[in-house]
C-alpha positions in Angstrom: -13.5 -243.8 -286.8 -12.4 -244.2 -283.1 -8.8 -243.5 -282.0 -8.5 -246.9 -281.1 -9.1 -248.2 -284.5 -7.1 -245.5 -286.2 -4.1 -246.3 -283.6 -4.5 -250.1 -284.8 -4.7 -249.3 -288.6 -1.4 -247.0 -288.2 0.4 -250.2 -286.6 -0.5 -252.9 -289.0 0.3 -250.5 -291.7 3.6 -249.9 -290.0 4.4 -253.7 -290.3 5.2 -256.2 -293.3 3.0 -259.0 -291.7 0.5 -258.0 -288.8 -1.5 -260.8 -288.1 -0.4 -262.9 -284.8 -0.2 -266.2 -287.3 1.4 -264.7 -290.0 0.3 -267.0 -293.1 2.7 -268.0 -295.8 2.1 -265.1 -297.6 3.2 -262.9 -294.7 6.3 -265.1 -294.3 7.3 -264.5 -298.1 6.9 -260.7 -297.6 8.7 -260.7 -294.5 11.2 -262.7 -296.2 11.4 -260.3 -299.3 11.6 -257.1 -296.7 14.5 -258.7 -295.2 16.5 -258.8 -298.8 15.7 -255.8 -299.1 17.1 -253.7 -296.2 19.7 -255.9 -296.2 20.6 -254.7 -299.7 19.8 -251.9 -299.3 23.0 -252.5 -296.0 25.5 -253.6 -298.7 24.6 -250.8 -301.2 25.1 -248.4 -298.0 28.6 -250.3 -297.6 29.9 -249.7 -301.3 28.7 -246.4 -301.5 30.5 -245.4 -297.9 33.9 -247.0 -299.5 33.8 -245.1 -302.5 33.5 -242.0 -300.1 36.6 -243.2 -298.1 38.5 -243.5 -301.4 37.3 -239.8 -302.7 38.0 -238.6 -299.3 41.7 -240.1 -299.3 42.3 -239.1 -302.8 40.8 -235.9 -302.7 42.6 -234.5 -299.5 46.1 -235.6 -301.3 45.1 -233.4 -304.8 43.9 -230.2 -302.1 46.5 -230.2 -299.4 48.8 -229.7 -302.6 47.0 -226.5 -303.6 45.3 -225.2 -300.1 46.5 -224.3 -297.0 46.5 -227.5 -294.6 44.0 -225.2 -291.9 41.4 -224.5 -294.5 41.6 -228.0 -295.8 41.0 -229.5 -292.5 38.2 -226.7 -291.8 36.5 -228.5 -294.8 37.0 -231.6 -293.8 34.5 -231.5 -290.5 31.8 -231.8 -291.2 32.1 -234.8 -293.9 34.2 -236.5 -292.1 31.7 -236.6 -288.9 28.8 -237.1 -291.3 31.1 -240.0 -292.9 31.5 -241.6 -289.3 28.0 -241.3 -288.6 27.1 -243.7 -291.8 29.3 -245.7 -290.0 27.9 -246.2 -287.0 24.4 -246.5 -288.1 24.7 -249.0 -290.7 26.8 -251.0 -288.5 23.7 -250.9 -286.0 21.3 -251.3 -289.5 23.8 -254.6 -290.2 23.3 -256.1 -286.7 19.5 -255.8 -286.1 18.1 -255.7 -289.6 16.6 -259.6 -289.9 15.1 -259.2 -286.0 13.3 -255.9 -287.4 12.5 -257.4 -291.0 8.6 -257.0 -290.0 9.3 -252.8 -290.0 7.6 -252.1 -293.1 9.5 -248.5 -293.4 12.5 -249.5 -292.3 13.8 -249.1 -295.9 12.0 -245.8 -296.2 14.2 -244.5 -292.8 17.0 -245.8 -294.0 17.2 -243.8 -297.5 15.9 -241.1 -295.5 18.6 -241.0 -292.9 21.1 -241.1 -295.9 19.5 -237.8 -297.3 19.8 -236.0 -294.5 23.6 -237.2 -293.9 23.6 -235.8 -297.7 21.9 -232.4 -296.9 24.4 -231.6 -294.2 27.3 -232.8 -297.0 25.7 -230.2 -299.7 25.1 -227.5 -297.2 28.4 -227.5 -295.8 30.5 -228.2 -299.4 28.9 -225.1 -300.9 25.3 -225.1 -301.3 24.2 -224.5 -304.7 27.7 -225.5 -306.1 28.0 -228.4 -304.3 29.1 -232.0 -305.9 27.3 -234.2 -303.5 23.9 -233.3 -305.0 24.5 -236.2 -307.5 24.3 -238.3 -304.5 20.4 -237.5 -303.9 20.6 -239.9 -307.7 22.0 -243.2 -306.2 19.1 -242.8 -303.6 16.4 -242.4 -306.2 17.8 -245.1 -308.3 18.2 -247.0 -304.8 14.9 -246.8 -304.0 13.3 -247.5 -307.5 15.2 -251.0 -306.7 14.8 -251.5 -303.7 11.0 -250.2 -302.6 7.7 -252.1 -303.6 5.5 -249.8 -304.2 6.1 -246.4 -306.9 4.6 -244.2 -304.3 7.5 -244.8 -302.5 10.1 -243.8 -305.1 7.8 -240.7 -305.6 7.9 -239.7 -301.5 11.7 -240.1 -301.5 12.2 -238.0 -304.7 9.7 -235.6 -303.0 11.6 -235.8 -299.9 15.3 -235.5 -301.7 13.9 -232.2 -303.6 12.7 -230.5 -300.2 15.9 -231.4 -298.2 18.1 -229.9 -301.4 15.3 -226.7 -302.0 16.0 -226.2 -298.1 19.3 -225.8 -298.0 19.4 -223.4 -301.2 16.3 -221.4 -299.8 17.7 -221.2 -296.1 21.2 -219.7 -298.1 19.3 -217.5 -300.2 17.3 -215.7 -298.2 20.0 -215.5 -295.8 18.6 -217.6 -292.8 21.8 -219.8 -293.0 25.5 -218.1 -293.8 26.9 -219.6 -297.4 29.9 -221.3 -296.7 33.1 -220.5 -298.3 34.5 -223.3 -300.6 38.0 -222.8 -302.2 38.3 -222.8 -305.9 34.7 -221.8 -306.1 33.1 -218.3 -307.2 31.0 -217.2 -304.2 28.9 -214.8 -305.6 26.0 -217.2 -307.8 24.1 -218.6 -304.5 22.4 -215.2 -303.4 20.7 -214.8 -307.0 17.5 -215.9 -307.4 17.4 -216.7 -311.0 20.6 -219.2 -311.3 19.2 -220.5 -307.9 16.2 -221.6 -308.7 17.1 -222.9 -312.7 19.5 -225.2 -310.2 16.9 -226.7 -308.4 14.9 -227.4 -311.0 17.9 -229.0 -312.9 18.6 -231.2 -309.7 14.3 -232.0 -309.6 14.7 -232.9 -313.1 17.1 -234.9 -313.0 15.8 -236.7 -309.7 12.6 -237.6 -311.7 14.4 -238.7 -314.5 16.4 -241.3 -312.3 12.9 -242.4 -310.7 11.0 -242.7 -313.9 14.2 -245.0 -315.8 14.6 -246.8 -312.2 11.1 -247.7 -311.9 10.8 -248.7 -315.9 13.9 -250.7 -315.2 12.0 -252.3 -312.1 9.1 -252.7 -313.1 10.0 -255.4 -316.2 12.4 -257.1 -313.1 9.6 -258.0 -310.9 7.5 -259.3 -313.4 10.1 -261.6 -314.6 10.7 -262.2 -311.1 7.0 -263.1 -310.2 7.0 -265.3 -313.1 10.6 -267.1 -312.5 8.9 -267.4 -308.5 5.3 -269.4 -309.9 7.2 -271.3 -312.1 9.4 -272.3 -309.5 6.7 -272.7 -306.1 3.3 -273.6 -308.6 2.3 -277.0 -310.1 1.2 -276.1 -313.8 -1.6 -278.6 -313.8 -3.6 -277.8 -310.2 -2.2 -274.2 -309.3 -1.2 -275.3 -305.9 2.4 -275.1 -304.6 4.5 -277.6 -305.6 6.6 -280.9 -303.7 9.3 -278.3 -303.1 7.8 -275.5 -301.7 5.6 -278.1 -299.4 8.6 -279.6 -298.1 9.9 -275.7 -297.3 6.9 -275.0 -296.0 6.5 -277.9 -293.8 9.5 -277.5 -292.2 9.1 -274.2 -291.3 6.0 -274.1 -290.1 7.2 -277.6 -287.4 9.8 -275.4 -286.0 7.2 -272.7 -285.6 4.7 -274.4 -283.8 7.7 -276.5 -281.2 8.6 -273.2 -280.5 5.0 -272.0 -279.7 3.8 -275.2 -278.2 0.6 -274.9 -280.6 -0.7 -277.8 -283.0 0.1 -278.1 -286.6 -2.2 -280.4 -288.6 -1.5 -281.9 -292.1 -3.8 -283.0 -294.7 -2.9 -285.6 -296.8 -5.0 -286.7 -300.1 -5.3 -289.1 -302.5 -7.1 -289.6 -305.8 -9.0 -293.4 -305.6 -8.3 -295.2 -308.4 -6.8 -292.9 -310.5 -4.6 -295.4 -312.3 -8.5 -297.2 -313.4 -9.6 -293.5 -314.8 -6.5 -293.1 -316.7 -6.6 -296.8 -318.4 -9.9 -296.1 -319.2 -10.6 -292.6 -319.9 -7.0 -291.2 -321.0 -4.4 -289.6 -319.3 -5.8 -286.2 -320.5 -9.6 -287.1 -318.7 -7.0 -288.4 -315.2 -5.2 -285.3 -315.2 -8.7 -283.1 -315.7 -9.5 -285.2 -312.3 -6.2 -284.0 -310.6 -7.0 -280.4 -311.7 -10.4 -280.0 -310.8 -9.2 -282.1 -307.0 -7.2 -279.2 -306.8 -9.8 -276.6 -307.7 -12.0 -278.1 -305.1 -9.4 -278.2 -302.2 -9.0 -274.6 -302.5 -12.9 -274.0 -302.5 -13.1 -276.7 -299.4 -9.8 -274.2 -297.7 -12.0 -270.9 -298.3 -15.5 -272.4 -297.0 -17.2 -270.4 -295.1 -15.2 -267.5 -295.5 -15.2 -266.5 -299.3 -14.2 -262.6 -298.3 -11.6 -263.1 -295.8 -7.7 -262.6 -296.5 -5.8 -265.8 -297.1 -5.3 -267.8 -293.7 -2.1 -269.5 -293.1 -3.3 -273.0 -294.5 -1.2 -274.1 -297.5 -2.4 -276.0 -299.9 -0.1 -277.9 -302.4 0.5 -281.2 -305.0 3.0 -283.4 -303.8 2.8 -286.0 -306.0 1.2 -287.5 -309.1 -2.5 -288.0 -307.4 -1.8 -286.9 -303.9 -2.5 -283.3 -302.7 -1.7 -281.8 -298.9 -2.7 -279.1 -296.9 -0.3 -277.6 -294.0 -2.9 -276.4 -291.2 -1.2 -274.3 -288.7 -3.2 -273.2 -285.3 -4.0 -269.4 -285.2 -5.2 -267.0 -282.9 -8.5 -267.1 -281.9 -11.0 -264.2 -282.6 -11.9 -264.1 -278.5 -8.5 -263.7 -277.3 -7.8 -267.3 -276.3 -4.2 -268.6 -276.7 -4.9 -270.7 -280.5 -7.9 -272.3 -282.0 -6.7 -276.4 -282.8 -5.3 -276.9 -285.9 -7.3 -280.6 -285.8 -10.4 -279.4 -285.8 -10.1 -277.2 -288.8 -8.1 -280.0 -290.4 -10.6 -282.2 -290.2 -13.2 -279.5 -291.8 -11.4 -279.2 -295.1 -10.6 -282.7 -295.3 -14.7 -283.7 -294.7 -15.3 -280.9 -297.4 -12.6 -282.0 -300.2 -14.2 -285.2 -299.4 -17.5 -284.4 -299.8 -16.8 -281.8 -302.6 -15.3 -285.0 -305.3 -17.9 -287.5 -304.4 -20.7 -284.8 -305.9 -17.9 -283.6 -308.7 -18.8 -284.6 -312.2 -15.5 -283.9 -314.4 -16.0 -284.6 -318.3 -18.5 -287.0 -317.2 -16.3 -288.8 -314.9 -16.6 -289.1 -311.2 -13.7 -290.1 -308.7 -13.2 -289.8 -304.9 -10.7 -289.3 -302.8 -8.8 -290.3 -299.3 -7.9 -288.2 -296.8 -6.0 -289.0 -293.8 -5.1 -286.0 -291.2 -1.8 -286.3 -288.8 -1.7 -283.9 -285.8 2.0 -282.4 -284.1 3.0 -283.3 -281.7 0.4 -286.1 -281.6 1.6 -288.4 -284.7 5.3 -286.8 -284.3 7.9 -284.0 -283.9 9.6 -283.8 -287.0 8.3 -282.9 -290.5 9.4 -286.6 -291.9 7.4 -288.3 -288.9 4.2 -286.3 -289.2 4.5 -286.8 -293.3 5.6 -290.9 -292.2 2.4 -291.0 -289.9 -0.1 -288.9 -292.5 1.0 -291.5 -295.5 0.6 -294.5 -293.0 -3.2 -293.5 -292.0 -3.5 -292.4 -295.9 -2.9 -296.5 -296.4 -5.3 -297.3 -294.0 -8.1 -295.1 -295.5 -6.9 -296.8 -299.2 -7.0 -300.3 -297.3 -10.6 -299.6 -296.0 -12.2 -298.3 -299.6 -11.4 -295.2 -300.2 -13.6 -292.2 -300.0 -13.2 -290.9 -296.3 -11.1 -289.7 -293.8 -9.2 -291.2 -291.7 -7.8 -289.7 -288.5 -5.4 -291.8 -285.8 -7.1 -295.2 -284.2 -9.9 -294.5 -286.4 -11.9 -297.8 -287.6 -13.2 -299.1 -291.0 -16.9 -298.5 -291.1 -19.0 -299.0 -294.2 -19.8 -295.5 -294.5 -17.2 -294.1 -296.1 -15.8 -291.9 -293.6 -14.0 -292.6 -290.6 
């Protein structure tokens, strides 16, 4: 593999969504990243007041039973640690949505914790240190908060090396033990009691991974369901009125801000009223299902193996399906291939697709009508105002064809 190709593999896997054109599907993950490191921000936030309050607490209960020099000796090294937090979460809280396409941004963050925790352990004792249990909100953190289990499994990995570290570098003497008060000094050179208290603190890091994940796990499924039931139409598994509408308005700010054509699809079931009368409801919503089944296929003609491309595909109404076609990048480098010109492919193939269709021995077509931003307008209600205007015009000439602006009635079936 050339170095080129491995330095390009390295950066898409380095970000959420790499493609120029990010597709819907990169949107939602970008979207979902974003969440996350921002809670992963407020969790940051809590845990940093809870250290203030120790902190305050704390120093009132030892300058009652320590001398005020040792206490403040002690106090260094948390407190610029504790200041550090600060300052890096504040810059965390003020870039985090521009940089919400770092796929590892969570991963530095909860590593940048752990270290601010190493230094804590190191310098509060060592092996007899408190702030070990804070390695535990991290695991349970990242069970929460990461997407993938390998993940938990590098920061647990990560959290045992940083904590085996420290008691290895005090140990074998590469780092001096510091002194705490109230503490017997004389457990962290044995090797024995050393090493049963790593594996204790491993243990228990695992453990916190394992129930965080099984916690997780059960959350995201319910999650993923709550999110189809919420975004997918039951009857044609395409996205829903609602998430169309979200979609649609998105993607029209996008492409005014990139100058670049968006292209909608708008399609209608002829007739379907006459099916239903005579056939059933049942046999007229078969013919809506299998419509939807086929504007899928028509979206992934001609390139079965690819990834999903940015086209969204969704029911918006009883009998009448739409397609959001962004422009993308072109393979050769130009600045976009036209969003028209693909629109009209997978409106010609829908077409063409339900006249052959044969669906519990009933046949129906369908019109298709294709608006163009900015041509047809510059909002989302104009372009959907100017799709449903030429869909009454295909309708008005016969059905079965599609119509595009100043098109004219031919006795073909397609204009």
């Amino acid at each position: 593999m050339g170095t080129g190709r491995i330095v390009k593999r390295i950066a898409r896997a380095a970000k959420v969504a790499w493609r120029e054109q990010p597709t819907q599907y990169d949107i939602e993950a970008i979207r979902a990243n974003i969440e996350r490191v921002g809670t992963v921000i407020r969790v940051r936030w809590a845990i940093v007041a809870a250290l203030a309050t120790f902190s305050i607490v704390a120093a009132f209960v030892y300058t009652r039973a320590v001398r005020i020099d040792v206490f403040l000796d002690n106090m260094v090294v948390p407190a610029i640690a504790l200041a550090f937090v600060v300052a890096y979460n504040a810059m965390y809280q003020a870039t985090y949505r521009k940089l919400g396409n770092v796929a590892f941004l969570n991963h530095a963050q909860l590593l940048l914790d752990m270290i601010v925790v190493t230094v804590l352990v190191y310098y509060s004792g060592g092996v007899y240190s408190w702030f070990t249990t804070m390695y535990l909100l991290f695991v349970l953190e990242a069970a929460f908060i990461l997407p993938r289990r390998s993940d938990v499994w590098f920061v647990v990995a990560a959290a045992s090396a940083m904590y085996g570290g420290v008691l290895l570098a005090e140990w074998a003497r590469w780092l001096p033990h510091i002194q705490m008060p109230f503490v017997e000094n004389d457990l962290w050179h044995h090797g024995t009691y050393v090493l049963v208290r790593y594996l204790w603190e491993v243990t228990m890091l695992c453990g916190a991974a394992t129930v965080g994940m099984l916690m997780m796990r059960r959350i995201r499924e319910r999650e993923l369901e709550l999110q189809e039931c919420s975004f997918t139409d039951e009857l044609t598994g395409l996205f829903n009125r609602q998430y169309f509408h979200r979609v649609l308005d998105a993607e029209v700010e996008r492409a005014k801000r990139s100058g670049r054509e968006l292209a909608l699809v708008l399609a209608d079931v002829d007739g379907l009223a006459a099916i239903d009368g005579r056939f059933g409801i049942d046999i007229g919503d078969e013919v809506i299902a299998r419509a939807g089944e086929l504007l899928r296929a028509a979206i992934r003609t001609g390139r079965p193996d690819a990834p999903p491309g940015p086209e969204v595909a969704c029911r918006v109404g009883g009998d009448e399906l739409a397609v959001v076609v962004p422009s993308v990048a072109a393979e050769d480098g130009d600045a976009q291939s036209g969003a028209t010109s693909r629109a009209v492919e997978i409106a010609e193939g829908f077409r063409a697709a339900m006249e052959r269709a044969v669906t519990h021995g009933v046949t129906a077509t369908v019109s298709v009508a294709v608006a163009v931003l900015p041509r047809d307008g510059l909002t989302a209600d104009a372009l959907l105002d100017a799709a449903d205007e030429l869909l009454a015009e295909a309708v008005r000439c016969g059905g079965n064809r599609v119509v595009l602006p100043d098109a004219q009635c031919d006795e073909e079936g397609a204009s």
